[in-house]
C-alpha positions as CSV (number, residue, x, y, z in Angstrom):
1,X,0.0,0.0,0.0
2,X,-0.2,3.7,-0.4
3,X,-0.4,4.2,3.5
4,X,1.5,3.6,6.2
5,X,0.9,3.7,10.4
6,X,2.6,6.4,11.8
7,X,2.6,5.4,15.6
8,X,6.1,5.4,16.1
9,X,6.7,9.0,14.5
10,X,4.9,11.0,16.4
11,X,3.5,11.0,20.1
12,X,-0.5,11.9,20.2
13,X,-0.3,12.8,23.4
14,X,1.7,16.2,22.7
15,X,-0.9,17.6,20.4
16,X,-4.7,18.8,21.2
17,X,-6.0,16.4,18.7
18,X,-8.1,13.5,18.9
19,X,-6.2,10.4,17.6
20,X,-9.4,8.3,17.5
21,X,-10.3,9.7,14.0
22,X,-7.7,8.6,12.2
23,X,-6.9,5.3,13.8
24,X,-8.1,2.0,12.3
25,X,-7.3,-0.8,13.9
26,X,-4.9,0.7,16.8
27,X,-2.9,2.0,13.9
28,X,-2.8,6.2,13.5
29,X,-2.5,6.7,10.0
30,X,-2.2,10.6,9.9
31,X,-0.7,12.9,12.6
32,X,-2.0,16.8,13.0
33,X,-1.9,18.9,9.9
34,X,-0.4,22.0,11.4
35,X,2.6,21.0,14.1
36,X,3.4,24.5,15.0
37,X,5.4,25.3,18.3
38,X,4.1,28.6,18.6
39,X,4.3,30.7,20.9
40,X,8.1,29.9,20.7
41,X,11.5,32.0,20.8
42,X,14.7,31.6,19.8
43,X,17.7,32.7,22.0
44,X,21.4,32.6,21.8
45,X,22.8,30.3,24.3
46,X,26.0,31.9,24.2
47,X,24.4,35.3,25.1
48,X,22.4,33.7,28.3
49,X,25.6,32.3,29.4
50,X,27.6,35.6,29.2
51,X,25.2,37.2,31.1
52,X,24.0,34.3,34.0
53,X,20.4,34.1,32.1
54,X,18.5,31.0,32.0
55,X,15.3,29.6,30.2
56,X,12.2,30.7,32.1
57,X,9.8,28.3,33.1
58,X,6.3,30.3,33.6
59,X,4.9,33.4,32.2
60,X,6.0,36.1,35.5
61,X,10.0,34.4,34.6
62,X,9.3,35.6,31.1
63,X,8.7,39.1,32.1
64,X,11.3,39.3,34.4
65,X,13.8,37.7,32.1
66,X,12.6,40.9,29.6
67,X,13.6,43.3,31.8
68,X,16.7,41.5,33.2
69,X,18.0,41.4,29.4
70,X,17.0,45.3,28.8
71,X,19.0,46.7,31.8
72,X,22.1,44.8,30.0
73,X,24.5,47.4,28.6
74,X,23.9,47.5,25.0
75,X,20.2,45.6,24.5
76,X,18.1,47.7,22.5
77,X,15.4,45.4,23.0
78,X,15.1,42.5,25.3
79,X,12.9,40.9,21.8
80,X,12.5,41.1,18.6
81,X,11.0,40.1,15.8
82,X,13.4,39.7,12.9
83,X,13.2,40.1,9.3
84,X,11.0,37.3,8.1
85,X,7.6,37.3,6.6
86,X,4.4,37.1,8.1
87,X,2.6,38.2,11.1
88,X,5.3,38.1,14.0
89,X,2.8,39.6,16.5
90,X,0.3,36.8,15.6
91,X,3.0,34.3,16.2
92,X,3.3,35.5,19.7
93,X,-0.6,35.5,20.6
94,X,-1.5,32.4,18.5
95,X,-1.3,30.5,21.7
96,X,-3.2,32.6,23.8
């Protein structure tokens, strides 16, 4: 055949979707159409370990972590969205 399970390629329990519809047999034969990982950021490691930053772990350690990397000598912005196309606000909210 033309199909194939994908079980083993993906793990149902990380996405809001409800495997049931597309499993025949106690096969899954088709994993989420859109696997975004939004709200996501990208960071320089090297830059966190210059300056004694780490990854926050809830919403109020994002904040803080914003102004921690504004009051560093230098920092324009503590983020930014960079040249790419697209809505990079929407990117940010999507999750919300």
């Amino acid at each position: 055949g033309h199909l194939a399970p994908v079980g083993d390629a993906w793990n149902a329990d990380d996405f809001a979707v409800d495997p049931s519809r597309v499993t025949v047999d106690g096969d899954v034969y088709a994993a989420p159409f859109k696997m975004d990982l939004k709200p996501g950021f990208w960071y320089r490691k090297s830059f966190f370990d210059e300056h004694g930053l780490s990854e926050p772990e809830s919403w109020d350690e994002f904040m803080t972590l914003l102004d921690d990397i504004a009051a560093i000598d230098g920092v324009d912005a503590p983020i930014a969205s960079g040249n790419g196309t697209g809505w990079p606000l929407s990117d940010i909210t999507e999750g919300f």
